[in-house]
Structure formats: structure tokens, C-alpha cells
N, C-alpha and C positions, 0 to 999 in steps of 0.2 A: 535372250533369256526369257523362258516362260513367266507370264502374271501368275500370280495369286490365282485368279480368276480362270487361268486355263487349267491350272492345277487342281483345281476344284473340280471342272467339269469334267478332269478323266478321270478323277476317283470319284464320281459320282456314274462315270461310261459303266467302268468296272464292276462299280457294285450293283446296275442294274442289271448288267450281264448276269453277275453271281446271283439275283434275286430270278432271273427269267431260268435258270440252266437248275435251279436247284433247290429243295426245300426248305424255306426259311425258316423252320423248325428245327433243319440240322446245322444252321449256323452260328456261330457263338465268337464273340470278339473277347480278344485276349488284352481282358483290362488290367491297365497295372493301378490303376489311378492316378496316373501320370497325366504329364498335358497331352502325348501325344497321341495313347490311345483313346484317351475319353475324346479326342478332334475324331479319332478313325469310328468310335462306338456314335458319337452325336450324327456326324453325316450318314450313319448307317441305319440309326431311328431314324430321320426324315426318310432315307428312302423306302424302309418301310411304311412308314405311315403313310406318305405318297400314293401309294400302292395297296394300301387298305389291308397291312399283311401282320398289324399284331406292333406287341412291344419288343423291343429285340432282346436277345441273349447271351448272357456273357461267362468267362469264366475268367477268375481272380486267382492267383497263388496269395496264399497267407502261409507263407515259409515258419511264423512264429519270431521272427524277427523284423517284423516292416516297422518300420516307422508309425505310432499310433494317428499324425495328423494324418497318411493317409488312408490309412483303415478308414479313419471317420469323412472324410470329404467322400469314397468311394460308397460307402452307405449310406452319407446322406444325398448325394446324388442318383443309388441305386432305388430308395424310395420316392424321389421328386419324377424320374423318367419314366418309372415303373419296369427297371431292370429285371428282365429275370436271370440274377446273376445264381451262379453255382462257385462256390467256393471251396478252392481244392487244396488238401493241407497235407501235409510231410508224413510220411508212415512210421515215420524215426522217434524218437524222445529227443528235444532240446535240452535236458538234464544231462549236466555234461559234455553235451555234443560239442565238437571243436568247431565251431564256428570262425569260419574264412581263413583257414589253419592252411586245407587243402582246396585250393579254389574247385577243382573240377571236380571233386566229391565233392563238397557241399553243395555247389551248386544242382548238381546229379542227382543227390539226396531228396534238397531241400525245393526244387525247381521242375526238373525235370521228370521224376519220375511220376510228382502227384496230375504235373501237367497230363502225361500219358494216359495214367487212371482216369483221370478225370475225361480226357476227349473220346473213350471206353466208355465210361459210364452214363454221358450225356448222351451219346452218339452223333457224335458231330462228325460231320461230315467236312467243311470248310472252319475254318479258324483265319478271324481278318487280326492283324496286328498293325501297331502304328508305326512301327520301326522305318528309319529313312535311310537313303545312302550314305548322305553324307557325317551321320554319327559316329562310325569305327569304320576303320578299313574293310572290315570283314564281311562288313554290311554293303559297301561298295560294288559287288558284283549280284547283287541280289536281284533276282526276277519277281513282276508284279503276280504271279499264281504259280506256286510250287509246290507238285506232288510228292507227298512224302508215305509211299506205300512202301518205300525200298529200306525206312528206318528200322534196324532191327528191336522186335518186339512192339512197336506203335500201330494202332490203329491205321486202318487204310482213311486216310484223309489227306485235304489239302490246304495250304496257307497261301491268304488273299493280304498283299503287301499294298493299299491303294496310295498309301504317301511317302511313298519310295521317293519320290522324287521335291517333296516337299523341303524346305529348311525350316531350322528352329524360328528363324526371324517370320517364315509363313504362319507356323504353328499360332504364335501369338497376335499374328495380325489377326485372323481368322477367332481367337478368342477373343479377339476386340470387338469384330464387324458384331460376333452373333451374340456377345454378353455372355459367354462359357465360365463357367464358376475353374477355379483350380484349385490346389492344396496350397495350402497358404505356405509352406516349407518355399516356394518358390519367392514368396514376398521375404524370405529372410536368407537371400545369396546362394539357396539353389537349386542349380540346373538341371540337373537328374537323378532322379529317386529309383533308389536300390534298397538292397535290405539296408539295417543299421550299420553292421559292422565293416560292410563296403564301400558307405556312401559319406563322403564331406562336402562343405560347398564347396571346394575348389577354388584356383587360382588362376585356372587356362583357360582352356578349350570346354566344351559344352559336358563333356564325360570326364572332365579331370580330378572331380571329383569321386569319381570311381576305382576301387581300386585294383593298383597297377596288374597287381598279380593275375587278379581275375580275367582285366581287359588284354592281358596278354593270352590268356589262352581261347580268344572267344570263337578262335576257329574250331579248336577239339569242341568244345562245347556244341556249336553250332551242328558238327556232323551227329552229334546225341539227341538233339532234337531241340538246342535251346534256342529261341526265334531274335 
């Protein structure tokens, strides 16, 4: 079984690779304000600062329904790091909207399409997210660089997966070693943050507090472009 420690050193292989092959201007990590991505956006500012290349880049979905602890942990992090995050929001009205009614609309709606716009508007080129195998099945066969020019209607870009191979028990050691602030939602039973009206603390597994509905369709999802 891989350390900590080697784990580290190939998402730090990977993202030098990505910083040597490509412009760190068109790179932007896909922050939820979660622990995982803010582990994949921190490792990602040292490598550039390393490297003398700038503060890094991120884009946020703000669906209109997140959780407010972590709206606020992601901005006051985005101004402590000096984020230059872009925040991309729903084209839709939440007046009325049925919310988590229809999992793969709303998520479509409220996820994916501003994601789209947004990797359009920034011009990004690469998108790093924190997602790991072993969170959903679906996640399981996942490669660490995948191009997604073939997604209908999305931007020609591609997604840099460096803790593919990380566990949640990694995640937190790693916010212990380096002192990582996180959403305090996790000091109070849980595990992973989604919108509101999907996410409980759960009683299982690390995503059980997610709901079922959603995590069952996260294949269709996933072919539309959700990471």
C-alpha cells in the first residue's frame, strides 16, 4: 500500500507536468470548498509559487442552494491565499425551482451547465479537481488526465484528477501535517458537502449522506460533464 508521502509526490509529478505543458493562466481548479479540493487547489498554489507562476485559479459553483458555512470558509480562504476564484452561478431562477425533485435536471441546471459557461468564459484550458476513486463506484475507473473535447456543447478542455488515488483518511492526515483550515460543517458529523437539499451527515459510508437518488445516477451525470 502506497504512503501518504508517495501519494503526494505523484500529484505533485502530475501537476508539474501540467504546469511545464501548459499555461497557468488557463488553469483553474474546481473548488467546492470541501476538504478535498481545497487539499488538490493548496498543493496546487505551492506548485506554483515554487515555480514563481502567480496565485492560482479557481472556479466555484454557487448553485443558490450551498450550504452558507461553506460559501464563507471558501471566501475567507479565497482572500487569505489570494484566490483568484471566478464564481459561476445558475442561469435558472431558484423561485420555485424544484429543487432535488429531478436529480439529473437540477443537477444539469444548477451544476453543470454554469460549470460549462464558466470554463467558456474563463478560458480554461485544464480544470484540476479533487475527486478520488474510492468515493462512488463511478469515480472508480477514473483516469488522472481526461480529455473532454468529445462532451457535447463544452469547451475543448481537459480534467487533471491528482488524488485519484488518495483516501479520505489521506485527505485529513495531510490537513493535519500542513495546518489546512476546513468548513467547520465537518466538526459537526459531516463527511461530504453538497447542495442543501442533498446533503445530511449520514450514517455510513463517507457519501451516505448524499442523496440516494442523485448517487445513483452519477454515471448519466458524469457523461454531461459533472466531475
Amino acid at each position: 500500500m502506497q504512503t501518504l508521502e508517495h501519494k503526494l509526490e505523484a500529484s505533485e509529478t502530475l501537476l508539474l507536468s501540467l504546469l511545464e505543458s501548459h499555461d497557468p493562466n488557463a488553469v483553474r481548479v474546481a473548488w467546492t470548498g470541501g476538504k478535498d479540493s481545497t487539499t488538490a487547489l493548496f498543493i496546487w498554489k505551492a506548485v506554483l509559487a515554487h515555480a514563481g507562476k502567480g496565485a492560482p485559479r479557481a472556479i466555484s459553483l454557487d448553485t443558490g442552494c450551498k450550504f452558507p458555512e461553506v460559501l464563507a470558509f471558501r471566501d475567507a480562504m479565497t482572500r487569505e491565499w489570494g484566490v483568484d476564484l471566478f464564481v459561476a452561478r445558475p442561469g435558472v431562477s431558484l423561485s420555485g425551482y424544484p429543487l432535488a425533485r429531478d436529480p439529473v435536471s437540477c443537477c444539469r441546471e444548477l451544476k453543470i451547465e454554469p460549470l460549462k459557461r464558466a470554463i467558456g468564459e474563463t478560458e480554461t484550458r485544464v480544470l484540476i479537481t479533487g475527486i478520488r476513486h474510492d468515493e462512488h463506484p463511478d469515480r472508480a475507473g477514473r483516469s488522472s488526465l481526461e480529455q473532454r473535447d468529445t462532451l457535447s456543447g463544452w469547451p475543448a478542455h481537459m480534467v487533471c484528477n491528482p488524488l485519484l488515488d488518495w483516501t479520505e483518511t489521506d485527505i485529513w492526515a495531510f490537513h493535519a501535517r500542513f495546518g489546512l483550515a476546513h468548513c467547520p460543517l465537518y466538526d459537526h458529523g459531516y463527511r461530504s458537502l453538497g447542495c442543501m437539499p442533498c446533503t445530511t451527515r449520514g450514517q455510513g459510508g463517507e457519501r451516505s449522506g448524499r442523496a440516494a437518488a442523485k448517487e445513483a445516477h452519477m454515471a448519466q451525470l458524469s457523461s454531461l460533464g459533472y466531475f
